[in-house]
C-alpha positions as CSV (number, residue, x, y, z in Angstrom):
1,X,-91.2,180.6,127.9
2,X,-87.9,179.0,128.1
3,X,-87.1,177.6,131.6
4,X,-83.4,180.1,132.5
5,X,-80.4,177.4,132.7
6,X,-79.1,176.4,136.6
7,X,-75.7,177.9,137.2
8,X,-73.8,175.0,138.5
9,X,-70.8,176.2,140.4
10,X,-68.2,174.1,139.8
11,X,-65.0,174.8,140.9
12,X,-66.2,177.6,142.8
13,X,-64.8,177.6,146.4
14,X,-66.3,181.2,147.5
15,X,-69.6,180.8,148.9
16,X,-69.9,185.1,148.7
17,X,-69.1,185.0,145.1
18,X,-71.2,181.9,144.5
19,X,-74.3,183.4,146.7
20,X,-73.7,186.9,145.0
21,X,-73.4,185.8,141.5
22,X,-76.7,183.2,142.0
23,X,-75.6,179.5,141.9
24,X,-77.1,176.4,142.9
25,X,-76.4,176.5,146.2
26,X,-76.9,173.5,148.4
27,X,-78.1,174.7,152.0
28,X,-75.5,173.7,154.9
29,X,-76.2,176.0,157.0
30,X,-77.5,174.0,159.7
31,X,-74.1,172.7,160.5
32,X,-72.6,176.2,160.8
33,X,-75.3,175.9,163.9
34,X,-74.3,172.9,164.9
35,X,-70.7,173.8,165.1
36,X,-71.1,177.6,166.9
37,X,-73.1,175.9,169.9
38,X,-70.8,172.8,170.5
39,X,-67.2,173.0,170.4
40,X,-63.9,175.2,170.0
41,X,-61.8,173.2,167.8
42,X,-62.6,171.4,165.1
43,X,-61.3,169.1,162.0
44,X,-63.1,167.4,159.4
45,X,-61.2,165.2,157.0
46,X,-62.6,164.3,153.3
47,X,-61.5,163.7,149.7
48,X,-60.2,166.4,147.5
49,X,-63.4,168.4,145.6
50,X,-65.4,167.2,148.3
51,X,-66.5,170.9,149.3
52,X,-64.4,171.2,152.1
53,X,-63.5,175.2,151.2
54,X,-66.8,176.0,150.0
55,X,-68.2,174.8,153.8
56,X,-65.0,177.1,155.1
57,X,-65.7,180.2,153.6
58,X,-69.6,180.0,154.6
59,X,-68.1,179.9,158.0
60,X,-66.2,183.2,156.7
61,X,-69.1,184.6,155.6
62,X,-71.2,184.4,158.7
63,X,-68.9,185.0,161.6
64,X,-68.1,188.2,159.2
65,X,-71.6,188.8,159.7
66,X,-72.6,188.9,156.2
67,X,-76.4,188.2,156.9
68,X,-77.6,189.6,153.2
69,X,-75.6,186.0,151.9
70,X,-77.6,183.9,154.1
71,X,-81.2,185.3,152.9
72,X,-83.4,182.1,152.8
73,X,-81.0,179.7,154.2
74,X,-81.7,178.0,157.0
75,X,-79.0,179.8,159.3
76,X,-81.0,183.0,158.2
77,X,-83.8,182.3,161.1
78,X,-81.6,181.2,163.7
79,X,-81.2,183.0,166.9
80,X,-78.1,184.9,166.2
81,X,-76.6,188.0,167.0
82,X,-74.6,188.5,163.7
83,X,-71.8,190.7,165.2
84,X,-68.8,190.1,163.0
85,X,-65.4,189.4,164.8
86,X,-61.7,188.7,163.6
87,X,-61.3,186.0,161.3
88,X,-58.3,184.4,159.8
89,X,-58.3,182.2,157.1
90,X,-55.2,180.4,155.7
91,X,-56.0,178.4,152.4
92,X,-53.1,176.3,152.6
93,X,-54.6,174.8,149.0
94,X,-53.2,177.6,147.0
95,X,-49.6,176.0,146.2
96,X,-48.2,172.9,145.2
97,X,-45.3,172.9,148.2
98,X,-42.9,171.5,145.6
99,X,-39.7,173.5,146.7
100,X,-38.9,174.8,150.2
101,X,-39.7,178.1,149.5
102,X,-43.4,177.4,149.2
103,X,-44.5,177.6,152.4
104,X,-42.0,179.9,153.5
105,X,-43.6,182.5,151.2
106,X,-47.1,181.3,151.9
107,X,-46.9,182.3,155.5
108,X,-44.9,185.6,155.4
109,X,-47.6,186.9,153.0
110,X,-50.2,185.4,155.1
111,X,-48.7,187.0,158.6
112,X,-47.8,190.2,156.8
113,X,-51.8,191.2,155.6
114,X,-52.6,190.4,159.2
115,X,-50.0,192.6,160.4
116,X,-50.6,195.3,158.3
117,X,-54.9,195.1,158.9
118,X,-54.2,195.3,162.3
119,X,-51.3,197.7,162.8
120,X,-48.7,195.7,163.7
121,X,-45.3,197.7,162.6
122,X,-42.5,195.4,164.5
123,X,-42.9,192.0,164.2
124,X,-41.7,189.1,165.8
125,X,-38.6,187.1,164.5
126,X,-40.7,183.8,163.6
127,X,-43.9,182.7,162.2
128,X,-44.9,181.0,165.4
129,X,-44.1,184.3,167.2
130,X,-45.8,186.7,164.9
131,X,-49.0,184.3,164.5
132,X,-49.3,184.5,167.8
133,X,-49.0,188.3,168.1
134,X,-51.8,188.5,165.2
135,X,-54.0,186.3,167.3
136,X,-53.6,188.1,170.6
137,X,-53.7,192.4,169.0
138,X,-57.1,191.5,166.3
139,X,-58.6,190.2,169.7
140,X,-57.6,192.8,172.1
141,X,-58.2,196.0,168.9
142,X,-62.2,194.2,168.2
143,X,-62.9,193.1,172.1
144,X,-64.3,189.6,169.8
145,X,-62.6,186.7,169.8
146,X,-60.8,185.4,166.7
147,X,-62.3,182.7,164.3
148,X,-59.4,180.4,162.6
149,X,-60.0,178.5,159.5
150,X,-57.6,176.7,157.9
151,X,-58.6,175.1,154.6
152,X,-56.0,172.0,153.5
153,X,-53.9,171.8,156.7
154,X,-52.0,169.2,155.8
155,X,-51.4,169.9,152.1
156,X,-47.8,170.7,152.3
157,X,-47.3,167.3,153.7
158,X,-49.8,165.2,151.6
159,X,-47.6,166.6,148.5
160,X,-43.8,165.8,150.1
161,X,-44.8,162.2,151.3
162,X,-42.1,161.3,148.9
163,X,-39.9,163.5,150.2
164,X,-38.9,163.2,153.9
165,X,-36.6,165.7,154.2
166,X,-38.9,168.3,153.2
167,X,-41.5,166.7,155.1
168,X,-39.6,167.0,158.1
169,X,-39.2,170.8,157.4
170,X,-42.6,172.0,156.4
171,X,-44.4,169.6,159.2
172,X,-42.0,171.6,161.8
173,X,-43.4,175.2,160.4
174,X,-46.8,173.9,160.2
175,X,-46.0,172.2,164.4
176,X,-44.7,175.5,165.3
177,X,-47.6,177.8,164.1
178,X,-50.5,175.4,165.1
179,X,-49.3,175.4,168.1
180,X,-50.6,178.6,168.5
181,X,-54.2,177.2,168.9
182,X,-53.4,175.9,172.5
183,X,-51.5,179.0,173.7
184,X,-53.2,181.7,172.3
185,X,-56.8,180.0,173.6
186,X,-58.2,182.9,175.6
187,X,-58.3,184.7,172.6
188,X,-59.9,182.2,170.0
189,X,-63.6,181.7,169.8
190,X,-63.3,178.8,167.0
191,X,-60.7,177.3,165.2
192,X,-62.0,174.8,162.0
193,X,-59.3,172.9,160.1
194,X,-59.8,170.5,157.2
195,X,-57.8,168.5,155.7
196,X,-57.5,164.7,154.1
197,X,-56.0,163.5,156.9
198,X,-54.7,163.2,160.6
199,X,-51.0,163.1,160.9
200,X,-50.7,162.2,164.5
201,X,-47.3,163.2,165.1
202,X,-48.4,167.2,164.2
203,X,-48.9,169.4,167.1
204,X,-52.5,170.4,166.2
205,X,-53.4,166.2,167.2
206,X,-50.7,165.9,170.4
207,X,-51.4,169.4,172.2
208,X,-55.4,169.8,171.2
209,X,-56.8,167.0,173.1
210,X,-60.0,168.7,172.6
211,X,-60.4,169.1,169.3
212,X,-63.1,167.3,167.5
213,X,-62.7,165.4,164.7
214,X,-65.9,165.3,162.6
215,X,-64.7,163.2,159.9
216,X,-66.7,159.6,161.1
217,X,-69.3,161.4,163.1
218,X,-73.2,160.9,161.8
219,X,-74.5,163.9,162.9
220,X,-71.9,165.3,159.9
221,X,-71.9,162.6,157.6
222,X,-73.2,165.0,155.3
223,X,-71.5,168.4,155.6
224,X,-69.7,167.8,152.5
225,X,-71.4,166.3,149.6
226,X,-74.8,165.7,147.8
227,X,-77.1,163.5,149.2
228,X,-79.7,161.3,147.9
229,X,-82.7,164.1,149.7
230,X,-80.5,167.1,148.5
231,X,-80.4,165.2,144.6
232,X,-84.3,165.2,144.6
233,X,-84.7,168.8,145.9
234,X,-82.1,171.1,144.6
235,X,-81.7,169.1,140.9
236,X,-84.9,168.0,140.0
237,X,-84.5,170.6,137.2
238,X,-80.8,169.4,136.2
239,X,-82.4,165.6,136.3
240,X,-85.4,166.4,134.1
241,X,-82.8,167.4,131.4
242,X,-80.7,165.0,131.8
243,X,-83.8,163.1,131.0
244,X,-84.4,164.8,128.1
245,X,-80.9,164.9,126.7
246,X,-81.1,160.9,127.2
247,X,-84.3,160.2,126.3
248,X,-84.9,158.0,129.3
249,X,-86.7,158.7,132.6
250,X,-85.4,160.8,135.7
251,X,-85.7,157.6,137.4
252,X,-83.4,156.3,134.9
253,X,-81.0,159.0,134.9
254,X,-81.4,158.9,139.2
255,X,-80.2,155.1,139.3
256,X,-77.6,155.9,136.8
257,X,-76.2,158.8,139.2
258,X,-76.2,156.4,141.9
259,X,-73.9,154.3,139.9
260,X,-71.3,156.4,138.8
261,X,-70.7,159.1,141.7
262,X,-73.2,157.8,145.0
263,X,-71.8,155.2,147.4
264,X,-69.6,157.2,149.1
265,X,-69.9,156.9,153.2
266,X,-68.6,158.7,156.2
267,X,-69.7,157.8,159.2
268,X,-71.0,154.6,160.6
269,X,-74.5,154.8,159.8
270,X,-73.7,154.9,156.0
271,X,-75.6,157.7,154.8
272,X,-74.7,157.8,151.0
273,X,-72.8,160.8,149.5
274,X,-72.3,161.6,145.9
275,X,-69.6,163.1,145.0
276,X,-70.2,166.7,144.2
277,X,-67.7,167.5,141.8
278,X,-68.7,165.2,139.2
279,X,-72.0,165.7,139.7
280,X,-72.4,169.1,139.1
281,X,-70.0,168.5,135.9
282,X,-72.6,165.9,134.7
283,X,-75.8,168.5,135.3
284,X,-73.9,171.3,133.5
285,X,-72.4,169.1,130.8
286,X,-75.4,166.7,130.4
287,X,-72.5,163.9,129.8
288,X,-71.3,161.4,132.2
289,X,-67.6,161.4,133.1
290,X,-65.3,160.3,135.4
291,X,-64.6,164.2,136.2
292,X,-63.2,163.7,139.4
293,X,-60.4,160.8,138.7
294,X,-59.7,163.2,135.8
295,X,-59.3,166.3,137.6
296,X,-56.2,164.6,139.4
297,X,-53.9,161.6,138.9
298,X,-53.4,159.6,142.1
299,X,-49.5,158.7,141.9
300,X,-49.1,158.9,145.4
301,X,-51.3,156.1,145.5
302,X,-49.5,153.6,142.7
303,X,-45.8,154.6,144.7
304,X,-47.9,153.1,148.1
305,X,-48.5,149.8,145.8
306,X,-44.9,149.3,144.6
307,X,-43.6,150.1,148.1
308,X,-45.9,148.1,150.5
309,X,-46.7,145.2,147.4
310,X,-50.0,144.9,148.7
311,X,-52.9,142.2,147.6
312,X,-55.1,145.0,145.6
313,X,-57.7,142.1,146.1
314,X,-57.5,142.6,150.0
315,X,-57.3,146.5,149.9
316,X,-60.2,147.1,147.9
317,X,-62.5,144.3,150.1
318,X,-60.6,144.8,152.9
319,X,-61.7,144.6,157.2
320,X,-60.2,147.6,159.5
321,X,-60.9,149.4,162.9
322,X,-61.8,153.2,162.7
323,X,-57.7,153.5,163.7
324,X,-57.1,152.1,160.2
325,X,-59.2,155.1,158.8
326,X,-58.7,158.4,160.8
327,X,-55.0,159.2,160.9
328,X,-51.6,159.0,158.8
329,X,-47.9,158.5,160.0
330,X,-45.3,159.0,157.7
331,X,-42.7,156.2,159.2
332,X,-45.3,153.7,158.6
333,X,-48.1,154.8,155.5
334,X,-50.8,152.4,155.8
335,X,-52.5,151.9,152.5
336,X,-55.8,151.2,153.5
337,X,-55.8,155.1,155.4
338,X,-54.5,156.5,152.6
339,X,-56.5,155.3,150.0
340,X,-59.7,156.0,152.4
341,X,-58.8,159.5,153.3
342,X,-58.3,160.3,149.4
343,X,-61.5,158.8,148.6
344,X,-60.6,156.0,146.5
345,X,-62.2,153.5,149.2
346,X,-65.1,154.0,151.4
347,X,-66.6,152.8,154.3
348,X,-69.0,150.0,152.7
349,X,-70.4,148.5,156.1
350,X,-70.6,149.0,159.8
351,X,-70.3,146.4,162.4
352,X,-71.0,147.9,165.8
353,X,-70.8,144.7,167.8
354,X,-67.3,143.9,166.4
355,X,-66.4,147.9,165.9
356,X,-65.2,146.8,162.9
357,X,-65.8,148.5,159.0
358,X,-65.5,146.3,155.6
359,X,-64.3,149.3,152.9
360,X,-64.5,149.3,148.8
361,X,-64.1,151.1,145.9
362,X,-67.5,153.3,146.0
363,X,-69.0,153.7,143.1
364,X,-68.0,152.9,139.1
365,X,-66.0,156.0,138.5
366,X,-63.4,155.7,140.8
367,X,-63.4,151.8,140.1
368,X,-63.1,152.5,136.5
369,X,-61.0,155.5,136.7
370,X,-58.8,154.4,139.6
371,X,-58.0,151.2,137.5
372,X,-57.5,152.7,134.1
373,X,-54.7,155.1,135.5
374,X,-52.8,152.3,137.0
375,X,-53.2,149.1,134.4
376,X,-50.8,150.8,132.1
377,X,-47.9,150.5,135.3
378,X,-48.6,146.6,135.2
379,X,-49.2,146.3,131.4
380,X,-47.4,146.7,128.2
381,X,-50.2,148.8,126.1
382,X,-47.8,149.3,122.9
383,X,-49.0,152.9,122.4
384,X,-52.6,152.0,122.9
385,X,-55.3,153.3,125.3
386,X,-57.2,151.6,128.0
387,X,-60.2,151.6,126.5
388,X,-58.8,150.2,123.1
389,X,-57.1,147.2,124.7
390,X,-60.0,146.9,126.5
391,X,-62.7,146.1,123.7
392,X,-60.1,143.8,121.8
393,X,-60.4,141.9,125.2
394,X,-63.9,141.9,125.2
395,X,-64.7,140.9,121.8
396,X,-62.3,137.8,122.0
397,X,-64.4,137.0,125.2
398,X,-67.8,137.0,123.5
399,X,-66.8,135.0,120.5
400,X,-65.0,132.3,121.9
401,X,-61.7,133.0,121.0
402,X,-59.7,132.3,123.8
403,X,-56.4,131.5,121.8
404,X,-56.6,135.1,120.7
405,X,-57.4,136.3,124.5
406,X,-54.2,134.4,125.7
407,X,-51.8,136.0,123.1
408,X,-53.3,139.5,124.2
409,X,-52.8,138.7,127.9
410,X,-49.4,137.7,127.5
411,X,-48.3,140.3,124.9
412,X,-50.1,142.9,127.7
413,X,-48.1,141.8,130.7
414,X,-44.7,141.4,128.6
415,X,-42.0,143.9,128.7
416,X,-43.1,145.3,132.3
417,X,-40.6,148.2,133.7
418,X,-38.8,146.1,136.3
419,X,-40.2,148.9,138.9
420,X,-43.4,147.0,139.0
421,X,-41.5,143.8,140.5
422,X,-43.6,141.4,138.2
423,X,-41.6,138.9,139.2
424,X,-43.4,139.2,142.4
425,X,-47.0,136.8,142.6
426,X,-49.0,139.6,144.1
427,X,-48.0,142.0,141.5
428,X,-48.9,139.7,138.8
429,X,-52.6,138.7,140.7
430,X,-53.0,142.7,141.1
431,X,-52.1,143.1,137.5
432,X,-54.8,140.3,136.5
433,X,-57.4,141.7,138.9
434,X,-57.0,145.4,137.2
435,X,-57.4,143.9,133.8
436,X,-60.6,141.6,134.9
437,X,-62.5,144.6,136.6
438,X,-62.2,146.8,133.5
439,X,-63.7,144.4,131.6
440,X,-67.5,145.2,133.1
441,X,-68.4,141.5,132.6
442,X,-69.5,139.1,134.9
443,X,-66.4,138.7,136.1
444,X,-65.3,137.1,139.8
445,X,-61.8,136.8,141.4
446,X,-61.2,134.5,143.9
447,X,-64.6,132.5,143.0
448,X,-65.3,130.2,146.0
449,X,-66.8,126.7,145.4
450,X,-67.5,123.8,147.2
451,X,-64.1,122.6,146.9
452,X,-61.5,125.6,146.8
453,X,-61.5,128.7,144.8
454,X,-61.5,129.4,140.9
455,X,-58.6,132.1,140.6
456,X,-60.7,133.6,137.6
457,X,-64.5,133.4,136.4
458,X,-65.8,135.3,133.7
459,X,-69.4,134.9,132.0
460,X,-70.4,136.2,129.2
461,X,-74.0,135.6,127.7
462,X,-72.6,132.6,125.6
463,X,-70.0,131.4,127.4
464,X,-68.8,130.4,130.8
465,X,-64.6,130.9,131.4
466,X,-63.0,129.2,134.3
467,X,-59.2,130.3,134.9
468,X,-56.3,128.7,137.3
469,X,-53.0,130.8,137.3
470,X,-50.0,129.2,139.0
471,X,-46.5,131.0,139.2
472,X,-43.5,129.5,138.5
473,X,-45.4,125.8,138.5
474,X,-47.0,124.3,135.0
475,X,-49.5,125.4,132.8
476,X,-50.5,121.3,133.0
477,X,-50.9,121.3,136.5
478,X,-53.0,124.6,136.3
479,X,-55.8,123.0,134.0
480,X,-55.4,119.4,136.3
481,X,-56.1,121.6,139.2
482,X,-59.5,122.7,137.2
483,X,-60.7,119.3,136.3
484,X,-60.1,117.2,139.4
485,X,-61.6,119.8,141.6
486,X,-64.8,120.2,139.2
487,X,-64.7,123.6,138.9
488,X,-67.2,123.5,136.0
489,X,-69.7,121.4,138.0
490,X,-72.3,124.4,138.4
491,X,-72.8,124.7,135.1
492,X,-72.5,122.2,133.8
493,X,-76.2,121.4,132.5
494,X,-76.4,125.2,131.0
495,X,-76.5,126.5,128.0
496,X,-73.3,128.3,127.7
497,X,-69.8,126.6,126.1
498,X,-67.8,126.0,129.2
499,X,-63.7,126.9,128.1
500,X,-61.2,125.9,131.0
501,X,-57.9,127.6,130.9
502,X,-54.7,127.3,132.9
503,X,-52.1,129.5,133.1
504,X,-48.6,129.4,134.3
505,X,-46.5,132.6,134.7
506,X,-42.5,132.9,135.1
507,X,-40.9,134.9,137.7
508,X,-37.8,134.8,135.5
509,X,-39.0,135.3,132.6
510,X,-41.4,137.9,134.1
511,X,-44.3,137.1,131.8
512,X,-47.1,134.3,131.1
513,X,-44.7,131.4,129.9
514,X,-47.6,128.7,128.9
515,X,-51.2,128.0,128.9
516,X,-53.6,124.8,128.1
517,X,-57.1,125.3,126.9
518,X,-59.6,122.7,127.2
519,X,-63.4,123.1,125.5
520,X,-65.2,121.6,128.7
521,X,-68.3,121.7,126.4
């Protein structure tokens, strides 16, 4: 008998429709437990896809009191009186907030089915106003205390970062109504927000000094997410036919997971997370994809790197304090927050004697992806794709031909759109490192040796490449620089052809304006 295919639910963000309609479901119910016996206000910050409104709408669910849902979860057996009470839930992830009426509309309709459900036939004159009359009658009408989840607080500010006056206005409407969580407290039992990110200067942060942020804490490291226990027993049927579609082992197909969508951390601990989008595209498809870097583009992101002109080198290795992580101020965007809060770095390690974290790219889609949506803003691809210029690049590299190489490299960063600013030096080492990293060879920037640093090491299986770039210098004193300070020294008695190769590029002439190549052996 044919074993009945898994229903991955992917894309779906209602855990009622997903529990009625029998999908995978991933049990995490013991943090709804968690949450109704500790606190009153709540955020947890993660990447987009992460799960965030699938968690919020099992808190629907079961302070709706919809036990029948829960049957052989572990919620199901816990001492609970499952008597429903008022609950509110804004989805704030429903529109893009690109024009001013956005929000506007958003919130009237929203205010408007409250009113209405709870007989409400004169509003007040303001959102603030009337959320706060909502609050107070579905209270005083039940005798239970309201529930308040708001999925994608912050959205309508995430998507007008680039726009300050609008900014300005939505974070006011947003101010004004969350305030509303403070003064309307004797009549809230739980309020749950999630979002990317903390913006500090947002009433919810200033006036609830109380509320908990569960974005870095262990104990919920893995309320959103798949992890590495939850892979072995809710998959093992997706992983045997991934197997099978492969041909290799589940073992196999487990480390190969692990390399495209695990390595992302949340808490100091470091328990790994896979990214559950793409991996429940990759059970259902039986293909491996970047699916999430695909599902949206990150231009925020590339405007954060023209603006600030930061070392990509640095922000993708770089040191921080949990301040550099948890929060988000318009006046002053720090890349390294933003970039962790959208999940294209994570927390890589923990130093709890210095309280300090080292973050990185986690895992080879978002390296991969991340990089192939931004190389073309540095590069000149003449009409072709990434992958394309890629494999020209590659194959060059494993015969030898570094002549050829050059003329690629300089043809790619010619012609730049003067928006990049390649006639800045960390632009043009950003540029470089993109291009290296696609590669997937042995490849090392900012190689240290005994004696200073080789700006660019590739290995391939027959030959070792050893690169100086200087800007606005000599191509000469490039490949001097390589010989006095022995740079070829360690392998020197191998077996692979050692080519040496300096590089000089022109900050007028905004491209590579000379090289010397020198056969070492």
């Amino acid at each position: 008998m044919e074993q009945q295919r898994v229903k991955y639910p992917i894309g779906q963000q209602s855990f009622e429709q997903l529990r009625a309609a029998g999908y995978l479901y991933v049990d995490k119910t013991r943090y709804v437990e968690k949450i109704v016996q500790q606190s009153q206000y709540y955020f947890l910050g993660r990447p987009r896809r992460f799960g965030k409104s699938l968690f919020l709408t099992t808190l629907k669910a079961f302070f709706e009191g919809k036990r029948h849902l829960f049957k052989g979860l572990y919620i199901d057996s816990a001492d609970w009186e499952w008597r429903p009470c008022p609950v509110m839930h804004l989805d704030l992830n429903l529109l893009r907030y690109d024009n001013d009426a956005d929000l506007d509309n958003f919130l009237d309709e929203f205010l408007r089915n409250q009113e209405k459900l709870y007989g409400i036939m004169d509003p007040a004159s303001t959102y603030s106003l009337r959320f706060a009359e909502v609050i107070r009658t579905a209270a005083q009408l039940t005798g239970q205390s309201v529930v308040i989840l708001v999925d994608e607080y912050d959205k309508p500010l995430i998507n007008n970062i680039g726009n300050p006056k609008r900014y300005e206005r939505m974070r006011s409407l947003l101010g004004a109504l969350y305030s509303n969580f403070k003064s309307s407290a004797d009549y809230i039992r739980l309020v749950f927000l999630t979002g990317v990110s903390r913006f500090g200067k947002l009433s919810v942060f200033s006036d609830l000094n109380n509320i908990r942020d569960l974005s870095l804490e262990d104990d919920f490291a893995g309320i959103c997410g798949i992890t590495d226990e939850e892979l072995c027993s809710d998959f093992h049927q997706g992983l045997a036919e991934l197997a099978a579609a492969s041909g290799d082992t589940v073992d196999a197909e487990r480390a190969r997971l692990k390399s495209y969508y695990d390595g992302y951390h949340f808490s100091d601990n470091c328990l790994d997370i896979y990214n559950p989008f793409s991996l429940l595209n990759t059970f259902a498809k039986r293909k491996y994809r970047n699916y999430w870097i695909e599902s949206g583009t990150p231009t925020l992101l590339l405007k954060v790197l023209q603006q600030t002109g930061i070392d990509l080198d640095y922000l993708v290795n770089a040191i921080c304090d949990s301040s550099d992580l948890s929060g988000l101020d318009i006046d002053n965007i720090r890349p390294i927050a933003l970039f962790y809060q959208t999940g294209y770095l994570t927390i890589k390690e923990y130093n709890e004697r210095r309280n300090i974290y080292r973050v990185g790219l986690p895992n080879k889609e978002v390296t991969e992806g991340f990089y192939s949506f931004i190389l073309p803003y540095y590069a000149n691809l003449r009409q072709k794709t990434v992958s394309s210029v890629i494999n020209d690049f590659i194959d060059d590299l494993n015969h030898g031909a570094s002549e050829s190489f050059m003329r690629r490299l300089q043809s790619l960063f010619a012609g730049i759109s003067y928006e990049m600013k390649m006639e800045e030096e960390r632009n043009v080492q950003n540029a470089m490192l993109i291009l290296f990293t696609l590669l997937g060879l042995d490849t090392d920037v900012e190689y240290r040796t005994s004696d200073g640093r080789i700006d660019i090491l590739i290995r391939t299986a027959d030959f070792i490449y050893i690169m100086e770039l200087k800007f606005d210098s000599s191509a000469e004193s490039a490949i001097a620089q390589i010989k006095e300070k022995r740079y070829d020294l360690p392998w020197s008695t191998g077996r692979r052809g050692i080519i040496t190769i300096g590089i000089n590029y022109s900050s007028a002439q905004r491209r590579i304006d000379s090289w010397v190549i020198d056969t070492a052996r």
